[in-house]
N, C-alpha and C positions, 0 to 999 in steps of 0.2 A: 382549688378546693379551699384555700386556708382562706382564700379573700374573698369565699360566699356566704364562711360560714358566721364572723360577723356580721354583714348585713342579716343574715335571716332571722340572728338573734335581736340585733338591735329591733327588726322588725316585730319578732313576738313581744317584748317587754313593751313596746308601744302599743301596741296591741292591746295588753293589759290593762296597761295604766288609762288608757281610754276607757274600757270598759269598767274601771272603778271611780275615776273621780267625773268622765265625758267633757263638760263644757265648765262644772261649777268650780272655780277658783277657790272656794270658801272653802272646799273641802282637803284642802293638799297638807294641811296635818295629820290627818290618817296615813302618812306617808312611812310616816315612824312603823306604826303600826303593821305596814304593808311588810315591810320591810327583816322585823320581826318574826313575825309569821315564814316569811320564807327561808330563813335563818333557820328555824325548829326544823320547819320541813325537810331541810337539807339533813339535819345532825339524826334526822330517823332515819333516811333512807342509807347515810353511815354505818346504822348500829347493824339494821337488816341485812347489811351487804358484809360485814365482818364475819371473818374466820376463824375459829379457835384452833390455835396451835399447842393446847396439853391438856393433859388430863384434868389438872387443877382446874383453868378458864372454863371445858366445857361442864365441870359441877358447878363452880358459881353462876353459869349461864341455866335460862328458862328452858333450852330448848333438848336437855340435856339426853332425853332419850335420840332426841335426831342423831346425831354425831357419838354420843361415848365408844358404844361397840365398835364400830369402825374406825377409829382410833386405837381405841384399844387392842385390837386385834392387828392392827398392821404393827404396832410397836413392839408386839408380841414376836412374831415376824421376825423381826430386823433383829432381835436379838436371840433366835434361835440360829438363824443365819450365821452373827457373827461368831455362834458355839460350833456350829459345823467346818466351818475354815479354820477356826483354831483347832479342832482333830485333828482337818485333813493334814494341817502342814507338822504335826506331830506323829502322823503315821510316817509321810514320807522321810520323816524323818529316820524313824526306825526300822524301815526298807533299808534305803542305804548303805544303816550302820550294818547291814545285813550281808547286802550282797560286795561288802568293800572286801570283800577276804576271797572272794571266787573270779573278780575281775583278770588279775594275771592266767588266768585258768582260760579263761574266756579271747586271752589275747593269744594266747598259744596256738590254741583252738583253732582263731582262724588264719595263723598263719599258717599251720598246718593242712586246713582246708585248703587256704590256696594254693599250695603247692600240688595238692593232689589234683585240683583242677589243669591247675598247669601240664600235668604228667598226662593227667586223660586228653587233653588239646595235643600235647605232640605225641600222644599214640594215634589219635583220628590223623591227625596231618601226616604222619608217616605211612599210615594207612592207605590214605588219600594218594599219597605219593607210588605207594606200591602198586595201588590200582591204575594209575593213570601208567605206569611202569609196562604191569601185567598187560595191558588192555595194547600198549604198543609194541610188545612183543609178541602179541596175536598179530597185530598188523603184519610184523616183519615175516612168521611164520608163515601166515596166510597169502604172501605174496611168494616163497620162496618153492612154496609148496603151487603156484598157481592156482589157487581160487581166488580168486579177486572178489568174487562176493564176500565172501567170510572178508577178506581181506576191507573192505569198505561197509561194511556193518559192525565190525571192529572201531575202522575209523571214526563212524557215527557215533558209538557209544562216547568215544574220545568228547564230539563236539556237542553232547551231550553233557559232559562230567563239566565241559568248560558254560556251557548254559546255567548251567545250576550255581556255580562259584557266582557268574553276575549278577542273577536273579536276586542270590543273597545278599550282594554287594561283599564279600569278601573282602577284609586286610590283610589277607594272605597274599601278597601282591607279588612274592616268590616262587609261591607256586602255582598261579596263574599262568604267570609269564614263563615257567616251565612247562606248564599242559599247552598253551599259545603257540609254542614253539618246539615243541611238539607237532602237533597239529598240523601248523603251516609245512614243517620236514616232510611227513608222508603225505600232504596234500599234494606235494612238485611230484612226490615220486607217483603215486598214483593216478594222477592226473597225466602225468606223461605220459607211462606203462598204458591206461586206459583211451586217450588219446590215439597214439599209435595203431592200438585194437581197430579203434571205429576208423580212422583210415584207412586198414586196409581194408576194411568192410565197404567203405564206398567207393574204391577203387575197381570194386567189383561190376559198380554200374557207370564209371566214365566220373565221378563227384569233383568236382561240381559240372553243371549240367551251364556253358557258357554258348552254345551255338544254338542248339533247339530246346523244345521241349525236354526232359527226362521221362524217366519210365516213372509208371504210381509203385512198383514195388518191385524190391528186388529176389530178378532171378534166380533159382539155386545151381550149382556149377554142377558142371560134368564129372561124372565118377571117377578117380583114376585107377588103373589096376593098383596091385593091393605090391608088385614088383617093385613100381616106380618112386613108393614111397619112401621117405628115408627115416631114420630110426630116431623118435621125438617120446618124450615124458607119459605116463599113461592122462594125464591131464592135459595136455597139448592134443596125444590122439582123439581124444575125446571133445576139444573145440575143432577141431580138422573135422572130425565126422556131421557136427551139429549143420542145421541145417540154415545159413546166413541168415534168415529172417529170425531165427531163434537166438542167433550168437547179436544180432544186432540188437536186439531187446536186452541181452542181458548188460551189454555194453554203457547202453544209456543207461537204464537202471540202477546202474554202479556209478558212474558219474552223477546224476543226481543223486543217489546219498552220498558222494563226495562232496557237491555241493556246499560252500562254507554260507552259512545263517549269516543275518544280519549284525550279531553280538559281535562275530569271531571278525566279520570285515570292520566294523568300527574299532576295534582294541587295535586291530592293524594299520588302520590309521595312526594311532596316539603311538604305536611303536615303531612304527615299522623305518624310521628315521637310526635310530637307535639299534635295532637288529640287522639293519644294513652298515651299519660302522661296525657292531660287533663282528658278524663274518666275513667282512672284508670283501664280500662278494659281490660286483658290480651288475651282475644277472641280475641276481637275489633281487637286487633294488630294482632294476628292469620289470622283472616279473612280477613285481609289485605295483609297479605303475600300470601294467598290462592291463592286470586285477581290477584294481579301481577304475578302470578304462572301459570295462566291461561286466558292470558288477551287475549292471540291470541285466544283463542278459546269459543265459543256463548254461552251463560248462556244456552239454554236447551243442549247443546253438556255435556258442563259441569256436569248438574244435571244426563243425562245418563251414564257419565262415573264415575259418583262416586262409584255405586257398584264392575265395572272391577278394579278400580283403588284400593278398599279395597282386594277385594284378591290378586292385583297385589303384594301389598306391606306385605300382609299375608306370603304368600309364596318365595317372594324371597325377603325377606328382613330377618336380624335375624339371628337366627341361626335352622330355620327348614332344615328337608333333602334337598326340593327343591329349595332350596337357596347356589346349589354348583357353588362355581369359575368356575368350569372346564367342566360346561354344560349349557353354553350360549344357547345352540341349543332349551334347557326348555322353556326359558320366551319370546322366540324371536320366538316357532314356537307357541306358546302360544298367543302371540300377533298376529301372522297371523291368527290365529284359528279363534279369536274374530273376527277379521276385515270379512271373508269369512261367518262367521255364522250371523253376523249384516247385512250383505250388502245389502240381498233383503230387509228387513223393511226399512234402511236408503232410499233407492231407491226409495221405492214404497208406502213408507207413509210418510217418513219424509220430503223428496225433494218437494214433490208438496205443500206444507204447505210453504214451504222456500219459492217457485216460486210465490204464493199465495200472502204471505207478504212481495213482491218487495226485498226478497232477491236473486233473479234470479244467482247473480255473487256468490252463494258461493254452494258449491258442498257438499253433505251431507255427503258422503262416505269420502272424503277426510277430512273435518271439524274432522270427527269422529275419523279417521286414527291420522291423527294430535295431537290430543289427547293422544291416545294411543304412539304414537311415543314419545310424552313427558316422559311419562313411564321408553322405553328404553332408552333414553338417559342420565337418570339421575341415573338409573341403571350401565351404564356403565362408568356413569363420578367416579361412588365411587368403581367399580372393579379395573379402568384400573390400577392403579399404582402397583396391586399386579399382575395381568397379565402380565404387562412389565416385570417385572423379570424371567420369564420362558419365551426360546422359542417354546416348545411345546402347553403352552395353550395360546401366544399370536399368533400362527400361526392359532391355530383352532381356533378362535375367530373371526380373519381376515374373514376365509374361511366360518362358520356361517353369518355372517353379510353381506357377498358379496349373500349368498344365501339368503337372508333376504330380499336384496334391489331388487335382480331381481326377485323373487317373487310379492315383491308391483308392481314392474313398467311391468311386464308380465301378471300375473294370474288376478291383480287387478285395472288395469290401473288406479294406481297414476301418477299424473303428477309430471316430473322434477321439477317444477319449486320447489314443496310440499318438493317432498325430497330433494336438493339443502340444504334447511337450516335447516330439521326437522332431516331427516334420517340419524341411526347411524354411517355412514362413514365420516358424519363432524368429530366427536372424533378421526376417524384411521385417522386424514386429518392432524393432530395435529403435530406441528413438533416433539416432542418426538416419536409419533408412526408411523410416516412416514420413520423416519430413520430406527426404529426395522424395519420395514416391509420393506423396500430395503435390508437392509443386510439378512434378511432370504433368501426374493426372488433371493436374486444375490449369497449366499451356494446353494439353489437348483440347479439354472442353472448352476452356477461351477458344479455338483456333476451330475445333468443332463449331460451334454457334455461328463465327463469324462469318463461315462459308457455307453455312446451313442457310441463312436467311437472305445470301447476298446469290444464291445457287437459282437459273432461272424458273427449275421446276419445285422450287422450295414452295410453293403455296400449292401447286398442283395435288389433287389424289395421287398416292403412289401405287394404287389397286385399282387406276381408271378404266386398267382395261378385261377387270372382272367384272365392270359394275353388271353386264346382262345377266349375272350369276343372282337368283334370286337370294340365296344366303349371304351373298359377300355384298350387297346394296349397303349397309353403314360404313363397314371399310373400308371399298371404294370411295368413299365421301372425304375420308383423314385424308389433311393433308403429309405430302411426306414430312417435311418438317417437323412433324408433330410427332409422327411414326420414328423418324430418330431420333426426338427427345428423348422418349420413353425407350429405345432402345438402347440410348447412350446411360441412360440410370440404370436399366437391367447391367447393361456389362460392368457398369462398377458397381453394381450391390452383389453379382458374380464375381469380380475378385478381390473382395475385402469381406464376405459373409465367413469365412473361415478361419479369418487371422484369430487367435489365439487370446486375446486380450479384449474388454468391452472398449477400454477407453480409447485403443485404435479403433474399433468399431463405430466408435462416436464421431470421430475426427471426421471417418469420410463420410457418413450420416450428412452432417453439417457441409461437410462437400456437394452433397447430392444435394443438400436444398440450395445450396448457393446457386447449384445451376437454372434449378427449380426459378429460380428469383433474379438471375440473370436473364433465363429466356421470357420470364414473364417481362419484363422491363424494355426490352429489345421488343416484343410483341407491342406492347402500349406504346411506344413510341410508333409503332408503325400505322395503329388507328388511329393517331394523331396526325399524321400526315396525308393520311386519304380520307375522302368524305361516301358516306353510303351512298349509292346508286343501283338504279336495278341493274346497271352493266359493267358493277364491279363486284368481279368476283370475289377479292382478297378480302374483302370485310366477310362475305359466310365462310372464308376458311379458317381467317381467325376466330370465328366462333364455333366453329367445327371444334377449333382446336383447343378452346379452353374446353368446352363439355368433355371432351377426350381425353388431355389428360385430367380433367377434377373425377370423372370416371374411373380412371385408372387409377390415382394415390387412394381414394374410396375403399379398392380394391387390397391394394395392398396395406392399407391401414390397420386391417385387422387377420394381416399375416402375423403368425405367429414371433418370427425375427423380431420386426420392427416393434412388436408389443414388447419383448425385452428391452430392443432398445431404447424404447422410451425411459423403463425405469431401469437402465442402469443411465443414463442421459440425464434424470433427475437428482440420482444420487451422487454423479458427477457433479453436478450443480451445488447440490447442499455443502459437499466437500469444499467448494470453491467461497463461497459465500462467507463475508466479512461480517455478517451480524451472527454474533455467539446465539443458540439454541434458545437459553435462557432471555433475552429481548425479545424473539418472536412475538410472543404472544401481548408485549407492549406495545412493538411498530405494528401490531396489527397485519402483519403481513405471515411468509412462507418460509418454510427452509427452503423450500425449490428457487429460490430468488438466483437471478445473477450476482456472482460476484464482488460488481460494483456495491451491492448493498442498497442503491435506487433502482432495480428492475421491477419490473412490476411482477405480481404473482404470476405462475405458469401453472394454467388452468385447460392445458389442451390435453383431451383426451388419448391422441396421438402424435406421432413426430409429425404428421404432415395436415394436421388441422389448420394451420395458419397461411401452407400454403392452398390449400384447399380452398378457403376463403378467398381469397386473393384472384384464386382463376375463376370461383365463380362470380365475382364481381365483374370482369371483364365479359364473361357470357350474360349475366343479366344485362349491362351497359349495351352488350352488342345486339342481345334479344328486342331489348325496347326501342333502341334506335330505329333497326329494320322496323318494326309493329306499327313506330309512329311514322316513319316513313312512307310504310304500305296503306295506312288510314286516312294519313295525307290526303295520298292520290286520289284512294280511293270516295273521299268526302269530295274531293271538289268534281270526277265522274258523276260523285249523285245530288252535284247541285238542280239540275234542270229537272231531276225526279222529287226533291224537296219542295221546290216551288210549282211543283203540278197543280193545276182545278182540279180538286179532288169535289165540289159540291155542285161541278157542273159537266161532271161526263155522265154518256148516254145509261139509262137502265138494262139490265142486263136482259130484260124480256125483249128488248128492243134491236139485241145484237145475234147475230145466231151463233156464233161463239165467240167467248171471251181470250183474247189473245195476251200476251205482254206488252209492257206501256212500250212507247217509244221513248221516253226520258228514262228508261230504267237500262235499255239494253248497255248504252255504255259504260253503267258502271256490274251490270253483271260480267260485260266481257273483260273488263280490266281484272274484276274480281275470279274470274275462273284461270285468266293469264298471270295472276300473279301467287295464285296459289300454287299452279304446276310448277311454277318457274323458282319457287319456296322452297318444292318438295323436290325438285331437283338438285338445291344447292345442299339442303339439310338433313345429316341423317335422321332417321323413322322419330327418334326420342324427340328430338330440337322440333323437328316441324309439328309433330303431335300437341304438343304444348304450345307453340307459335300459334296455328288453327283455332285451337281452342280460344284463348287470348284474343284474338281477331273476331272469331266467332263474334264471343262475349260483349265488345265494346261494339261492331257492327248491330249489334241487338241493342244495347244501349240507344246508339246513334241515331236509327231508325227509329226509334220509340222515345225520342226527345225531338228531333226534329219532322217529320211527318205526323207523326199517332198525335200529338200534343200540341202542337201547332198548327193542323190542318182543321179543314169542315170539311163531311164528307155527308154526300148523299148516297144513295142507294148502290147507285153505277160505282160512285168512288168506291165506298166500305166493300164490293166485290170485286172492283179491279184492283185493289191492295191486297185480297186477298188472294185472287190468281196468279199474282204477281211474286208474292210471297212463298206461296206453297207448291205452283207449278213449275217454277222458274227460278229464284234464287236458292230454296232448300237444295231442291234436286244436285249445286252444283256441290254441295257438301257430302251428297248419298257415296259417291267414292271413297270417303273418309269413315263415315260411320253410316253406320244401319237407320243410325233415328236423327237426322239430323235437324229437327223440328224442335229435340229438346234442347241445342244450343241455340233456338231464338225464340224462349219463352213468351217473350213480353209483347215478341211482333205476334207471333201466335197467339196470343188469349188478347191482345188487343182488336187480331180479327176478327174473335169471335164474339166480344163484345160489340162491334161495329156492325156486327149481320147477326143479329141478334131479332126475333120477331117482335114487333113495337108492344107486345102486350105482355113477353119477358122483361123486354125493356124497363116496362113503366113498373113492374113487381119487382126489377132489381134497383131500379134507382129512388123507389120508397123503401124500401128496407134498407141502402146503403144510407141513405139520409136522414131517416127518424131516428133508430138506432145508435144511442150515444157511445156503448161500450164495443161497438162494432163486431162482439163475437157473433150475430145471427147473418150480420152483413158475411161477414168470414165464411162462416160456413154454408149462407147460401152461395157464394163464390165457389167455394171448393167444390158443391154439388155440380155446378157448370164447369170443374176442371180448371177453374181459377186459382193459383196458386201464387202467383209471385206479385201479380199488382195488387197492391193496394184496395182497401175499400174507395178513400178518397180518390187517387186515378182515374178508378173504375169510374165513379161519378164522375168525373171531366171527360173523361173517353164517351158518354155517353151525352154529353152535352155536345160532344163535338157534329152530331148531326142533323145537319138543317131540315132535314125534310121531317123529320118527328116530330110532333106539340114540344109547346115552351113548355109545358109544367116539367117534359124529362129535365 
């Protein structure tokens, strides 16, 4: 700016000075003059632009009414202003001298105030104290006296009083840890006392239920006389009398509002270090670790699974027989046993007690499963390391546990959501045993493939001997190889569709297509080494076999799975990717990029778009091959019918009927021998398309080399057309209903060629005068001409000798 704005100036004064003195020299003492003049001009535009700063200036000035009042009026202003602030600091001053004689009054005051606040905080806290006091010598009274309900509504209140202290967040951190311990005191004793109860309640029916089924509900006992009883509390007679299904509901009942809240189990984390040194008590800490061992799961789930869980840990813990490494299949079909033989009582007397006591959201069967699952997973958390070192028992292990998981989620419907964090494929999910289990799965598949292709009947139909089955004709047609592709992806997208995790879910994704891409690679190399013939079969099976599987990932593309998987596969990606968010939109590229930061964008709509592409490339390569192979033939069969007299066979009045050429039949016979022999190797889809295609360029071929390069007279133009519509269509009528409209051009060329000479000569003036050819057109289409041309039409119509030259 600073170095334009001289030049523009220097520009204007030149400017000027041209325009006053131009060319005449004589004149540049007015210079003075010029000079002058601009001089004044400047010293007005001074005066006009000046501000008057007081009252004086703006009365000596002209312009006196503009400016006075508003002057005058803000100085007015400024100095009533400065009379206000001098009160105000004369007031507060004599505030002060005011209240300086009441200040020690004022200090009294509040420390008197706070003392009395003081006294009212340790009457609420002593309070607080009493209640929490009061409230557990209800407990003790309440159990003394056997009501256990009173007795554990009691207790609630307790875990109540201790809810409200955290909610507030409490510094009462003495009496916390007095109501806390508290608390945990009658929680052992109640929980035992109630415990014990539901024991012997299910000793009634055999509990737990380890060899068969159990009963869905329990029986009620036999009377005894009134003799045999012995002399018990009127509280005692009175659960003696009740009738088990009633005393077992009140049992659970009690136990869950024993139940300790989430609040009361975390404080017992932060102390429970600490109240284990205080009591000195080595249980204490035990059953504490128990607690935590078992917090996800409901004090009566708990009490029932303690006898499963003593034999669990009998038998495969230790060193008894049933405790081998290398028969997972023992405690895991052992745990399903449990789960299938508890299910009708959990069902059918346990849940309606849950429903009963507004536990409505929690599921019996699965509570219980839960449990048990804890079981295996602790079981396998102390195997895996010696597992990992063989791959024969970490593969059987794998294959156990996958048969495990769809067992619960099939026979017993657990919900995902249960197994997601309980069931033991968290542990395979683990990156140590994620890795073992790709590198076995991806030796199989190596080892898979290489005996798949090298296998005699690996190209054969594996359904050869349904093909007479009219429904199973395409199936028949897959080769087996192809059939266990796709059956080797099914059983790994079967055991890895449930791992718990997407980014294991990616891992084996990326598995699956590797194979995808191995078998495609192994396949190309094998049409690389054989050459198409009609009497090899292995080229139509390799293209059986790309249509088949590019059909199937088709299929499975827009399954629901693999659409997640795509975009958690993406998001994996973005995560991975070295170009920060913020450069995106300068390299012009994606967050989806690889990695590397040079991938290209990832633009495919699903995981198996690319290989999709890829097989179909090999089916069209293998389509065109065959096509041009077949047309081959078939053109050099219809040399001897190309070069026919077509302008010198006999007239058709002259024959008594018109038969097939004799240069034609060999290439019809080829032509109907290599259709069947097509529709044999290819399923319904492949050859349908194939036919058409062949159709198409035989209609070309014919109508380039006969119709356009022949002369026809009378006899020809009707023995082309007997030839055509009696003999070659027909061998298409198998295929389709109309098989005339796959050879347009031979069809309306015959009917141009047998055309009456007096249409003739009215189609080939109006094809020919007619510059914008729409009348030509449309006299065409009134003849059912549609596809040639007007100009063809004229050459097709030249083509016959016996008509006048003007046609």
């Amino acid at each position: 700016m600073s170095e334009e704005a001289p030049s523009e100036l220097s520009l204007e004064i030149q400017h000027l000075i041209d325009q006053k003195f131009g060319d005449d020299i004589s004149n540049l003492s007015e210079i003075g003059k010029l000079y002058n003049d601009i001089l004044q001009r400047k010293l007005d535009l001074e005066e006009e632009m000046k501000v008057p700063t007081g009252v004086e200036e703006v009365e000596g000035e002209q312009n006196v009414g503009k400016y006075k009042d508003g002057i005058i009026n803000v100085l007015e202003q400024l100095e009533r202003c400065e009379n206000v602030q001098t009160r105000k600091t004369e007031i507060m001053e004599e505030i002060d001298t005011l209240l300086n004689p009441s200040i020690p009054g004022c200090e009294k005051f509040l420390t008197y105030n706070e003392e009395i606040k003081n006294q009212e905080r340790y009457i609420k806290y002593m309070k607080y104290v009493a209640k929490i006091n009061e409230t557990s010598e209800s407990v003790q009274q309440s159990i003394l006296s056997d009501s256990m309900t009173d007795a554990c509504l009691a207790f609630k209140r307790l875990i109540t009083y201790h809810g409200c202290l955290i909610d507030k967040s409490t510094k009462c951190q003495n009496v916390t840890l007095h109501l806390h311990r508290t608390i945990m005191f009658w929680y052992r004793i109640l929980k035992d006392k109630l415990s014990k109860d539901l024991e012997n309640i299910l000793q009634m029916i055999n509990w737990p239920f380890t060899q068969m089924r159990g009963p869905d509900r329990i029986a009620a006992p036999p009377v005894l006389p009134d003799l045999t009883r012995s002399p018990m509390s009127p509280q005692k007679q009175h659960n003696a009398n009740e009738d088990p299904q009633t005393r077992l509901e009140a049992v659970i009942g009690n136990l869950l509002n024993v139940q300790l809240p989430k609040h009361v189990r975390n404080f017992s984390k932060t102390h429970k270090s600490s109240e284990a040194a205080d009591s000195g008590n080595a249980k204490e800490a035990a059953a504490g670790d128990e607690h935590e061992e078992n917090s996800l799961v409901l004090l009566p789930f708990q009490i029932m699974l303690r006898p499963l869980r003593k034999r669990f840990h009998y038998h495969f813990s230790g060193t008894k027989e049933t405790n081998a490494i290398e028969k997972p299949e023992w405690y895991l079909s052992q745990v399903a046993n449990w789960v299938e033989y508890h299910s009708g009582f959990l069902e059918n007397t346990i849940q309606p007690i849950l429903d009963k006591h507004k536990h409505q959201y929690v599921d019996a069967l699965v509570m219980f499963t839960q449990g048990l699952l804890q079981l295996v997973s602790c079981k396998l958390a102390i195997d895996i390391d010696i597992i990992l070192g063989s791959d024969d028992l970490f593969s059987h292990l794998v294959d156990e546990v996958l048969v495990f998981d769809r067992d619960l989620r099939n026979l017993h419907d657990i919900p995902t959501s249960l197994l997601q964090v309980h069931s033991p494929l968290n542990l395979l999910a683990l990156p140590k045993c994620i890795d073992k289990w790709l590198n076995i799965e991806k030796a199989w598949a190596n080892e898979k493939l290489e005996n798949l292709l090298e296998a005699p009947r690996s190209w054969k139909a594996k359904f050869a001997a349904v093909s007479n089955l009219e429904d199973d004709v395409d199936e028949s047609k897959v080769p087996e190889c192809a059939e266990s592709v796709v059956t080797m992806l099914l059983t790994v997208t079967d055991r890895y569709k449930n791992l718990p995790g997407w980014e294991e879910k990616v891992r084996f994704l990326d598995f699956q297509l590797s194979i995808l891409d191995d078998f495609r690679l192994r396949i190309t190399q094998v049409i690389r080494s054989i050459t198409c013939s009609a009497s090899d079969d292995q080229t139509y099976a390799i293209i059986n076999t790309a249509h088949y599987i590019t059909t199937v990932l088709e299929d499975w593309a827009d399954n629901l799975f693999f659409l997640e998987l795509k975009h958690h596969k993406q998001k994996l990606m973005s995560k991975s990717s070295v170009i920060p968010p913020s450069l995106v939109s300068l390299t012009g590229g994606s967050s989806n990029q690889i990695g590397d930061g040079v991938g290209k964008v990832n633009t495919d709509e699903t995981v198996f778009d690319e290989a999709i592409l890829l097989y179909k490339k090999i089916f069209q390569d293998g389509i065109e091959s065959v096509e041009l192979q077949t047309l081959t033939d078939l053109k050099t069969k219809c040399y001897p019918y190309i070069t026919e007299s077509w302008s010198s066979l006999e007239e058709p009045s002259d024959q008594v009927t018109l038969i097939v050429s004799r240069s034609i039949c060999p290439f019809l016979g080829a032509l109907q021998e290599r259709l069947m022999f097509l529709e044999d190797r290819f399923t319904s889809y492949i050859f349908s398309k194939l036919w058409r295609s062949l159709a198409e360029k035989l209609d070309i071929f014919l109508f380039q080399e006969v119709v356009m390069k022949s002369r026809f007279n009378n006899g020809g133009a009707a023995q082309l057309q007997c030839d055509m519509k009696q003999n070659m269509f027909p061998i298409f009528r198998s295929l389709t209903t109309k098989p005339d409209s796959y050879f347009k051009r031979m069809k309306e060329s015959c009917l141009l060629l047998n055309l009456q000479l007096g249409s003739a000569l009215l189609l080939k003036e109006t094809v020919v005068d007619e510059e914008d050819n729409k009348s030509a057109k449309k006299m065409l289409a009134e003849m059912k001409i549609h596809l040639i041309n007007p100009k063809d039409a004229a050459t097709i119509l030249t083509r016959r000798v016996d008509w006048p030259s003007e046609i």
